[in-house]
C-alpha positions in Angstrom: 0.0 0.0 0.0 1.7 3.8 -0.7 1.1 6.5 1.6 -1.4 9.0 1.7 -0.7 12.7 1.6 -1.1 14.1 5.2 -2.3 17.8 4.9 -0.5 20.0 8.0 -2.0 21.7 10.7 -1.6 25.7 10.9 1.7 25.8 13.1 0.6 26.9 16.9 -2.7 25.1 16.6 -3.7 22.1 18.7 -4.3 19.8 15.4 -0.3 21.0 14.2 0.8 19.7 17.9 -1.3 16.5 18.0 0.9 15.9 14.7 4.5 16.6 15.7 4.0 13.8 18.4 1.8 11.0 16.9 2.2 8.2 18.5 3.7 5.1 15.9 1.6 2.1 16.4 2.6 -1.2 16.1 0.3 -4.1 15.9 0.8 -7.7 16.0 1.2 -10.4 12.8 -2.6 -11.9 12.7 -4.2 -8.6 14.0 -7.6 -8.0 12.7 -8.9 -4.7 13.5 -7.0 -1.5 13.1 -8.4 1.8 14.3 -11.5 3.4 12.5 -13.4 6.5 11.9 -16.8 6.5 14.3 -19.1 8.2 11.5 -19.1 5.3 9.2 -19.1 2.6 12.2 -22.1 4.1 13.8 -23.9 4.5 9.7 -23.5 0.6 10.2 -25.4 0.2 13.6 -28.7 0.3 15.3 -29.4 1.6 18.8 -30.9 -0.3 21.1 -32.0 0.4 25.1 -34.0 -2.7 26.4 -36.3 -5.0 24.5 -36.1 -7.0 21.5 -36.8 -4.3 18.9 -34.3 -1.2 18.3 -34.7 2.0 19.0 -32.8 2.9 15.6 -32.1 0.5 12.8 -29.2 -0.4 11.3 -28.2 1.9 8.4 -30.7 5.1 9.4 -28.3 6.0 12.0 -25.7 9.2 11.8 -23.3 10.9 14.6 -26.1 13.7 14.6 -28.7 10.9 15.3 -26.9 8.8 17.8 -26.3 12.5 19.9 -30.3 13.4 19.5 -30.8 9.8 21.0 -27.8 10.1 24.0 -30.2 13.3 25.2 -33.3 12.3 24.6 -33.2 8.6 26.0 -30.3 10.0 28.7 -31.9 8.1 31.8 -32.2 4.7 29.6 -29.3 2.1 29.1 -28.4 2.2 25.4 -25.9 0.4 23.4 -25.1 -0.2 19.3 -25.1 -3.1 18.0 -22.6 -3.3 15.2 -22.9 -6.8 13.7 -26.8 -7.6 13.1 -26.5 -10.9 12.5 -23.3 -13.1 13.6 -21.7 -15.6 10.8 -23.4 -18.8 10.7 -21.4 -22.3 10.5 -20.8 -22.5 6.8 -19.6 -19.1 5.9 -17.5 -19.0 9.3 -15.4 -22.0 8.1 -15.1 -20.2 4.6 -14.1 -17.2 6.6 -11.4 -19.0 8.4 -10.0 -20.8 5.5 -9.4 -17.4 3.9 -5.6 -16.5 3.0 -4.3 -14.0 5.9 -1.5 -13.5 8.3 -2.1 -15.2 11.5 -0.2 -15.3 15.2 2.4 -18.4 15.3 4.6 -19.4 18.2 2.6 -19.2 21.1 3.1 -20.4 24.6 0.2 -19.2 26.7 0.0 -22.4 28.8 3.9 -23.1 28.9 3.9 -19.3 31.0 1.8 -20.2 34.2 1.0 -22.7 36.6 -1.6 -25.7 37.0 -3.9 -23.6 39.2 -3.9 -21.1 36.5 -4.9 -23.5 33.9 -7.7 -25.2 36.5 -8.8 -21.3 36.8 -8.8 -20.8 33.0 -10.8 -23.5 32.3 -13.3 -22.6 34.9 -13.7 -19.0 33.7 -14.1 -20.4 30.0 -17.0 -22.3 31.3 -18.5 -19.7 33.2 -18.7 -18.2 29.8 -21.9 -20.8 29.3 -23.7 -18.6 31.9 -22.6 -15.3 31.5 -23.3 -13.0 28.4 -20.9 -13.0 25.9 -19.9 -12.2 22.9 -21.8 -15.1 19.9 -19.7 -16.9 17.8 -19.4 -15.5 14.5 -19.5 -11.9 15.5 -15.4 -11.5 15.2 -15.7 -12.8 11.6 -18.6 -10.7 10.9 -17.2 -7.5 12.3 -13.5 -8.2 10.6 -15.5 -8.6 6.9 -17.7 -5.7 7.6 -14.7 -3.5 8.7 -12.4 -4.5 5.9 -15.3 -4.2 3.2 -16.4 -1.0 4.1 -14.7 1.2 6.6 -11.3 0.4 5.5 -9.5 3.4 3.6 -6.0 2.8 4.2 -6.0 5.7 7.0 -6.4 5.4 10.5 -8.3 8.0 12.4 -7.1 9.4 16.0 -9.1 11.8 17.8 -7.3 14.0 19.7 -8.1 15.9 22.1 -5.4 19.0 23.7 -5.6 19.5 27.6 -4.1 22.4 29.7 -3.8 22.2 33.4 -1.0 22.1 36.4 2.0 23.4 34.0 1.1 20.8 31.3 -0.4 20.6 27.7 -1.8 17.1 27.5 -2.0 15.5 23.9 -4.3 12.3 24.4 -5.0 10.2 21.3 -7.9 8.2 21.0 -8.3 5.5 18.7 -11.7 3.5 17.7 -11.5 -0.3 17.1 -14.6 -2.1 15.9 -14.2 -5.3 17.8 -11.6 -6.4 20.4 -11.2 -10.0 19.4 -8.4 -11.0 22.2 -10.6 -14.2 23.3 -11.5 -15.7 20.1 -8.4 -14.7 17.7 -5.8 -15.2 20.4 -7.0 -17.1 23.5 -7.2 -13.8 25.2 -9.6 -13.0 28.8 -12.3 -12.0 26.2 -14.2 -10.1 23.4 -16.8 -7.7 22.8 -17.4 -5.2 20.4 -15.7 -2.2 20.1 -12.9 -0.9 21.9 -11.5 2.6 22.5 -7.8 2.8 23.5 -5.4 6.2 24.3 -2.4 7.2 24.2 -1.3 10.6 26.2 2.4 12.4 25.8 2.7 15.1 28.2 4.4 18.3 27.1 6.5 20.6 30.1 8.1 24.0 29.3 11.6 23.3 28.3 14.8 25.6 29.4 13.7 27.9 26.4 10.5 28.1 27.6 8.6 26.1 24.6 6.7 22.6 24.8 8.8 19.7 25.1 7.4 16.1 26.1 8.6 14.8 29.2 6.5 11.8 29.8 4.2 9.2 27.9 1.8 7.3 28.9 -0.4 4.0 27.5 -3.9 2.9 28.1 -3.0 -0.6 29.7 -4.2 -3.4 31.8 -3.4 -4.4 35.0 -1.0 -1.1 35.5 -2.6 2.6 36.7 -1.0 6.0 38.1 2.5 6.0 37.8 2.8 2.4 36.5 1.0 3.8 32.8 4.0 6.2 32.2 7.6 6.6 31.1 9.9 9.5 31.0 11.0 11.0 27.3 14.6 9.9 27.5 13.9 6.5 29.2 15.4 4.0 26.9 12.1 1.4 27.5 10.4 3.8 25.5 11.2 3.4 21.9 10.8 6.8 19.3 10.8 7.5 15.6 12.0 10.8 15.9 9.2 12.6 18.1 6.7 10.1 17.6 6.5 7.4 20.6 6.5 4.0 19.6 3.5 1.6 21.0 3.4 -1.9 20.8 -0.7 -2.4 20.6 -1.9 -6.0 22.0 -3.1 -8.6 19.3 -7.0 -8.3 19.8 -6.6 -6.3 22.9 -5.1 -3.0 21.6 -3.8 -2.5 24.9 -0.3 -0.6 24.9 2.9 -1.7 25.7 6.7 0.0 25.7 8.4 -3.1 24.9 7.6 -6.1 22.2 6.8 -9.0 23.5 4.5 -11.7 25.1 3.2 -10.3 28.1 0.9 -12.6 31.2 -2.1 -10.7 31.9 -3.4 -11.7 35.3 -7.1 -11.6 35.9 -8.3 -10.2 38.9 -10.5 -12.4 41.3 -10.4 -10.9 45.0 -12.0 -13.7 46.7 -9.1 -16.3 45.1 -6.7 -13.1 45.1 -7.4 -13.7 49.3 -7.0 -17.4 49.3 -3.6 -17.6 47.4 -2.2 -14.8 49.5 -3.2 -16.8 52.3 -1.6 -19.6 51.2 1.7 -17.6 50.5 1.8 -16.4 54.0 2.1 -20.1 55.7 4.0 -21.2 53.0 6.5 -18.6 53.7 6.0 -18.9 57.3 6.2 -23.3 57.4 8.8 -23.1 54.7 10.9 -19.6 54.8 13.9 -21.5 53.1 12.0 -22.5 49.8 12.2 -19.9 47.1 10.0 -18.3 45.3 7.3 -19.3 42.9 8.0 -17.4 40.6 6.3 -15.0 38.2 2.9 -16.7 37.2 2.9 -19.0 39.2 -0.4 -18.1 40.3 -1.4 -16.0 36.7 -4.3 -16.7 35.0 -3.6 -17.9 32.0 -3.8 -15.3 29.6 -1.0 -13.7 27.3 -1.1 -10.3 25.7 0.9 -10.8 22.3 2.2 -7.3 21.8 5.3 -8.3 19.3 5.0 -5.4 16.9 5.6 -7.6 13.8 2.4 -6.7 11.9 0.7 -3.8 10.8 2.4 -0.6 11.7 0.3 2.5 11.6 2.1 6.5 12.3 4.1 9.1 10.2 6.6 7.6 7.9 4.8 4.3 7.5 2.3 3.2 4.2 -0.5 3.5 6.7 -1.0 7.3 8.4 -2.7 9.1 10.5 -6.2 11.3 9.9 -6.5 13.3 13.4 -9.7 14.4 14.2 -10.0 17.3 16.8 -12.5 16.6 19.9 -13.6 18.3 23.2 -16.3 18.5 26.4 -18.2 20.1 23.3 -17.9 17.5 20.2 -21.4 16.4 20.5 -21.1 12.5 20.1 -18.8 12.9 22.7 -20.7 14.4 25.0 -24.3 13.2 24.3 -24.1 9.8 23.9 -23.0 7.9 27.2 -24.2 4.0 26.1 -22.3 1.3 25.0 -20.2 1.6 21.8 -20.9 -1.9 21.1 -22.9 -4.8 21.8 -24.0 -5.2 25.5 -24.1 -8.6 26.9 -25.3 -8.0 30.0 -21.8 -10.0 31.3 -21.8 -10.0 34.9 -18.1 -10.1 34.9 -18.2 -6.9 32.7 -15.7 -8.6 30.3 -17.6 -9.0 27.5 -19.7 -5.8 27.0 -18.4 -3.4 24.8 -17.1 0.1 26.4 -18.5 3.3 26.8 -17.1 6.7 24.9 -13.8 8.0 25.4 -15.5 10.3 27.9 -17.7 7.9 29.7 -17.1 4.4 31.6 -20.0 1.8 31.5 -21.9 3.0 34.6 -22.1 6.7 32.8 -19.4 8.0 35.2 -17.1 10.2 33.2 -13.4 8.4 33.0 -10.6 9.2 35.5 -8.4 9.5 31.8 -10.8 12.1 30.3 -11.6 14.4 33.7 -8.4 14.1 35.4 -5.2 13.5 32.6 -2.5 14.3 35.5 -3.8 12.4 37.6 -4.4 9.2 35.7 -1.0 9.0 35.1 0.0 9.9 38.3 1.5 13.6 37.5 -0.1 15.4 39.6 2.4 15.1 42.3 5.1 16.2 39.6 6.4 19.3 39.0 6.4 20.2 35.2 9.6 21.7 35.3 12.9 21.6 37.4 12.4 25.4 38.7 9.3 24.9 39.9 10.2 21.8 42.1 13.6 24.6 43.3 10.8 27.1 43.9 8.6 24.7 45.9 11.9 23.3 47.9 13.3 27.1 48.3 9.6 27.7 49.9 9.8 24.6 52.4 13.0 25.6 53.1 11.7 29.2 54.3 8.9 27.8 55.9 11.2 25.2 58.0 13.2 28.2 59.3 10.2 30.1 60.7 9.0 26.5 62.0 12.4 26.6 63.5 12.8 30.1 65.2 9.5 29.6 66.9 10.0 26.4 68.3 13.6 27.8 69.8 11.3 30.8 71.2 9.1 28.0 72.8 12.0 26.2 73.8 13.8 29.6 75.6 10.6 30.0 77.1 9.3 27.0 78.4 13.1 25.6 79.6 12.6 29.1 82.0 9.7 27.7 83.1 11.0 24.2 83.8 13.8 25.7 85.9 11.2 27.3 88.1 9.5 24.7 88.4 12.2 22.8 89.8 13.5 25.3 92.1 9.4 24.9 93.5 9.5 21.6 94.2 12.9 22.1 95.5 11.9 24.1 98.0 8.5 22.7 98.5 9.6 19.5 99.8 12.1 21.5 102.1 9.0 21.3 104.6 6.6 18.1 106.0 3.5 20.3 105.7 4.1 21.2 102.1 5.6 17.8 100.6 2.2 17.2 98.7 2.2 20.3 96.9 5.6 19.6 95.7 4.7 16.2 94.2 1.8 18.2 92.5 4.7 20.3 91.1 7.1 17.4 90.3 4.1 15.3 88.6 3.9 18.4 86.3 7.6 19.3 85.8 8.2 15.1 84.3 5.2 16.2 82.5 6.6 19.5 80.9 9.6 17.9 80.2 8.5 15.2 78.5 6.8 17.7 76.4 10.0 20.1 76.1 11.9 16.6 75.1 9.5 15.8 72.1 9.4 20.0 71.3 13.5 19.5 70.8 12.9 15.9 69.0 11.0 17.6 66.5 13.4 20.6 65.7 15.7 17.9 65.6 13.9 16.6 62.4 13.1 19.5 61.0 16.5 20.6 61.1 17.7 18.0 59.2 15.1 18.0 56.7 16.3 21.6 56.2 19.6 20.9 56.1 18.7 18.0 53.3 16.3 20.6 51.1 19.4 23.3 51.1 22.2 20.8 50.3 20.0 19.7 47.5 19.2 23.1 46.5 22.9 24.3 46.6 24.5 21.4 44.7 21.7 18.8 43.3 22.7 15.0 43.4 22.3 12.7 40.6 19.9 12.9 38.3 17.1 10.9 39.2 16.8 7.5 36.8 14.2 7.2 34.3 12.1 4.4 35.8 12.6 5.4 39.5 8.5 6.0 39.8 7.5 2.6 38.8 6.5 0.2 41.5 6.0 -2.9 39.1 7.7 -2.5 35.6 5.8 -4.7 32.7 8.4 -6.5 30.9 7.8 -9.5 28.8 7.7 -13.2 29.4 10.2 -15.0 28.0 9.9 -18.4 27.3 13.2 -20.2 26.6 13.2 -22.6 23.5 14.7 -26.0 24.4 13.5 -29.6 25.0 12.2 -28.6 28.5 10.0 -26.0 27.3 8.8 -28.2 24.6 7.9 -30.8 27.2 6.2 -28.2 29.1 4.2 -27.0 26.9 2.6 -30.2 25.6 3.0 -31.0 29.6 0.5 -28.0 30.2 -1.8 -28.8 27.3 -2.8 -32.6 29.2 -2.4 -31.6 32.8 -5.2 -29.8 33.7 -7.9 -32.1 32.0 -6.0 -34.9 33.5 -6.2 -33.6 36.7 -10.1 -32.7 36.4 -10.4 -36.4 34.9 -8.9 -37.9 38.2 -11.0 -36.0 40.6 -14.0 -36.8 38.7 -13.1 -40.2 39.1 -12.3 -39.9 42.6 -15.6 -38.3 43.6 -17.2 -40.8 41.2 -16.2 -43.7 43.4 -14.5 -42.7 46.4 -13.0 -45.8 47.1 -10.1 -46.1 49.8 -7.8 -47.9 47.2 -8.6 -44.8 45.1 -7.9 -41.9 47.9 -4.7 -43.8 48.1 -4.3 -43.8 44.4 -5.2 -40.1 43.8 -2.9 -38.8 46.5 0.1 -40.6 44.8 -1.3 -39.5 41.2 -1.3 -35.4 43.0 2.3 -36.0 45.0 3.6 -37.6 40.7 1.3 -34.6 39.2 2.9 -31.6 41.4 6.8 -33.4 41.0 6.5 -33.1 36.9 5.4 -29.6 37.1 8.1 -28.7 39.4 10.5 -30.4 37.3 9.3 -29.2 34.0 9.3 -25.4 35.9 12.6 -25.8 37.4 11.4 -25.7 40.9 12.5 -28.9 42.2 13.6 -27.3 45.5 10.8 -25.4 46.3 8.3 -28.8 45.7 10.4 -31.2 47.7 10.1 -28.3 50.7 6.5 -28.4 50.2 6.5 -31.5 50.3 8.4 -32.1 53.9 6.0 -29.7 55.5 3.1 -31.7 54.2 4.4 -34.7 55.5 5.6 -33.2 58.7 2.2 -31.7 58.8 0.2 -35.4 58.1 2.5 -36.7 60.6 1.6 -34.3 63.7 -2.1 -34.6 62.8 -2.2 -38.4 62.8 -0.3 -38.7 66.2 -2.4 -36.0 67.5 -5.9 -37.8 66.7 -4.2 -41.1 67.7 -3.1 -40.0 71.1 -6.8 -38.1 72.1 -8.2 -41.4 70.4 -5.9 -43.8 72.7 -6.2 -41.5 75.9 -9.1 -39.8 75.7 -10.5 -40.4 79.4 -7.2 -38.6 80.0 -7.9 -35.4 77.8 -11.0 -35.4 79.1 -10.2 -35.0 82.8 -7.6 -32.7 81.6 -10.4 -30.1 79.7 -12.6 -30.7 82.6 -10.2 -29.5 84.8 -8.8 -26.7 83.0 -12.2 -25.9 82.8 -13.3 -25.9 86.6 -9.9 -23.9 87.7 -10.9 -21.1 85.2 -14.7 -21.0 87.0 -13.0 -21.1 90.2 -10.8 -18.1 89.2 -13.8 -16.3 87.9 -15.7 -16.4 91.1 -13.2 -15.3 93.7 -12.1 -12.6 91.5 -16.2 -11.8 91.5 -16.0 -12.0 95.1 -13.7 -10.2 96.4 -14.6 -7.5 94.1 -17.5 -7.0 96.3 
């Protein structure tokens, strides 16, 4: 495909800086939607609120039309519904046999552990309750996009922000269908998707707009976690355009290529494993770690940047579109973008606006830029941070001078005091007052002790602010805000991994075979039998994992463990008169204590 001319914004305007910092995105091989315009996606749809007849139908529907409906139906759940009518069986195995690029070399079970996989398979059968996304839809969206709303351009609409020392360029892009759970073995689908990228411009030393930090829409990762500093070498750049690595079906962004485990949040599990952590660690402080995934849900975000590549300089460019609080569609329309399933999970219904999250709430990314990314602690520019540190610094020193005023004052009045008690206790007749006065002279001073503690500190901290101010240290490393840095999973290819990974294809079904069978017929030949097939079962996925050391420690504590239970229920078996009399009496002393403490309380 050739490029497409890209006409220029004036220079100074919004649009002309939205451009000088596009964003470069790139997909992965096998990726089936690339960003689209909303006008001729929404031409496509019908609106619908409740009911089995729309409110709209599909094809009498425009941008003015869908904001006339956001108002007038505002109170009333509403949602589009881009595919009408899903791919049946026949055409959907045409569909697949068609010639296309396609994702190859995965290892999304070779990445975590059995639990995960039992968890997986659970959650995909939970899919048989919950709403979801019908089968066909994918292929249906995928022909419908390519067929008609494909141009060769990709839209962004961007939107310029101003607040706290920044100018905030957020780009949004539309996807018709995110298509991570059928296409890629992803958490899930639904239709539509929006995604954003922000890059946050400071005033340089010259006083002009220079970006200092980016950040990507992502999962699992929020506040600081979503950013990166300009010159940190994670973030790749063409120039002045930021480079993102966009998940295959999930269009979520990434700094680095590669496979990435995407853990899925359950709280109630989330409280069980961490549980479980805690007396492992406690039993067995000696074993190490699990590892990373070890208790991951299954799920792998392929972000490798090998496909389609969208962004200035590439066959497939940019069309920005300018929005605001005013752009009407925007504004208006707060349903679904999408499909609504009615999941319970929420993973399957399609998302709100840019603007809006599901519930109507307007986003934290939209209202509060700074703060989604965790800027708003940051100064924009270096002098400001001096200014606010020069401040502190001034304020410390009046904090000081009055506390050494308090200090002056009260160690006079301490001295008295003890000059009082001094002379107070000269005399029998007066000996009470003066332990009046010496209770509150250990009480002053321990309050004069904690005053001088506290200058003390505050002292220091001054001292600290005006070293730093007078010769700063070293400059502060690019990643030093991040509390948990996404990097890829690597899988190494040998023999082992190989194993593995056909390993991690059998074992869960195995595993949920044997239980059946167990539960089936819960013979004591085949409680034996199980417990020897989970001890065998646990050993080849420690050895397959490389964690040999960490099983076998396991594995003494659950022995030790059997062992103290079974002498414990065999001695209270063997001797129970004995226990007995023991509890009984235990018992009767602690009444006894009870009722003399009761009366001589009386």
């Amino acid at each position: 495909m050739t490029s497409t001319s890209v006409t220029r914004a004036p220079e100074g305007s919004d649009l002309a800086l939205l451009q000088a910092y596009e964003p470069v995105v790139r997909y992965t091989e096998g990726e089936l939607f690339l960003p689209i315009a909303v006008e001729p996606y929404v031409a496509q749809c019908s609106l619908w609120s409740t009911g089995d007849t729309p409110l709209v139908p599909a094809g009498e529907l425009t941008l003015d039309g869908l904001c006339e409906a956001g108002r007038r139906y505002r109170e009333r759940p509403l949602h589009l519904r881009f595919v009408q009518e899903p791919m049946r069986a026949r055409e959907l195995r045409r569909w697949h046999a068609e010639e296309r690029s396609r994702l190859r070399g995965t290892a999304r079970f070779a990445t975590v552990g059995v639990i995960a996989r039992l968890i997986d398979a659970l959650l995909r059968i939970s899919l048989l309750v919950r709403g979801k996304v019908p089968g066909g839809l994918v292929a249906a969206a995928e022909r419908t996009t390519r067929e008609h709303l494909d141009d060769g351009q990709c839209p962004y609409y961007g939107r310029v922000v101003r607040e706290g020392g920044y100018t905030v360029l957020q780009y949004w892009y539309f996807y018709a269908c995110n298509d991570w759970r059928t296409t890629f073995h992803g958490v899930n689908d639904h239709e539509a998707d929006w995604e954003m990228v922000s890059v946050y411009l400071a005033p340089g030393p010259d006083g002009s707009d220079r970006p200092a930090w980016v950040a990507f829409s992502s999962h699992d990762y929020a506040g600081d976690d979503l950013r990166r500093r300009w010159d940190d070498p994670d973030l790749q750049r063409e120039g002045d355009h930021p480079v993102v690595f966009a998940g295959a079906g999930s269009h979520s962004g990434a700094f680095i290529p590669g496979d990435y485990v995407v853990s899925v949040a359950i709280p109630a599990l989330r409280r069980v494993i961490d549980l479980l952590e805690r007396g492992r660690r406690r039993l067995a402080p000696w074993a190490p770690e699990p590892g990373t995934g070890g208790f991951g849900i299954p799920y792998v975000d392929y972000a490798r940047g090998d496909g389609h590549v969208v962004g200035p300089g590439h066959p497939r460019t940019w069309r920005p579109v300018l929005v605001d609080d005013d752009t009407g569609w925007v504004r208006d329309f707060r349903g679904l973008w999408g499909l609504d399933t009615r999941d319970s999970f929420g993973g399957e219904r399609a998302p709100a606006g840019p603007r809006y999250e599901r519930n109507g709430a307007v986003r934290s990314s939209w209202a509060d830029p700074l703060g989604w990314a965790g800027l708003q602690k940051v100064p924009p520019t270096e002098g400001e941070e001096r200014a606010m540190l020069a401040e502190r610094v001034k304020e410390l020193t009046e904090r000081l001078a009055e506390i050494d005023r308090d200090v002056e004052t009260e160690r006079g009045a301490l001295r008295g005091l003890h000059a009082q008690v001094r002379s107070l206790n000269a005399r029998q007749d007066t000996r009470a007052l003066g332990r009046e006065r010496a209770g509150e002279l250990e009480r002053r001073q321990r309050e004069l002790a904690a005053a001088t503690a506290d200058r003390a500190r505050l002292a220091e901290e001054r001292a600290a602010h005006r070293e730093f101010l007078g010769r700063p240290g070293p400059p502060t490393p690019p990643d030093a805000h991040l509390r948990h840095k996404p990097l890829p999973h690597v899988v190494a290819q040998d023999r082992r991994t190989r194993y593995l990974r056909v390993w991690a294809a059998i074992s869960a079904p195995l595993l949920i075979l044997a239980t059946g069978v167990v539960l089936t017929r819960p013979a004591p030949f085949l409680l034996l039998g199980f417990a020897g097939f989970l001890v065998l079962f646990v050993g080849v996925e420690a050895v397959l994992r490389r964690r040999v050391l960490a099983y076998l420690a396991g594995l003494t504590v659950l022995v030790l463990a059997a062992v103290v239970v079974v002498v414990v229920f065999f001695g209270l078996v063997q001797n129970a008169q004995w226990v007995l009399a023991g509890v009984l009496t235990l018992t009767a002393l602690m009444l006894l204590a009870g009722n003399l403490r009761e009366f001589r309380s009386r």
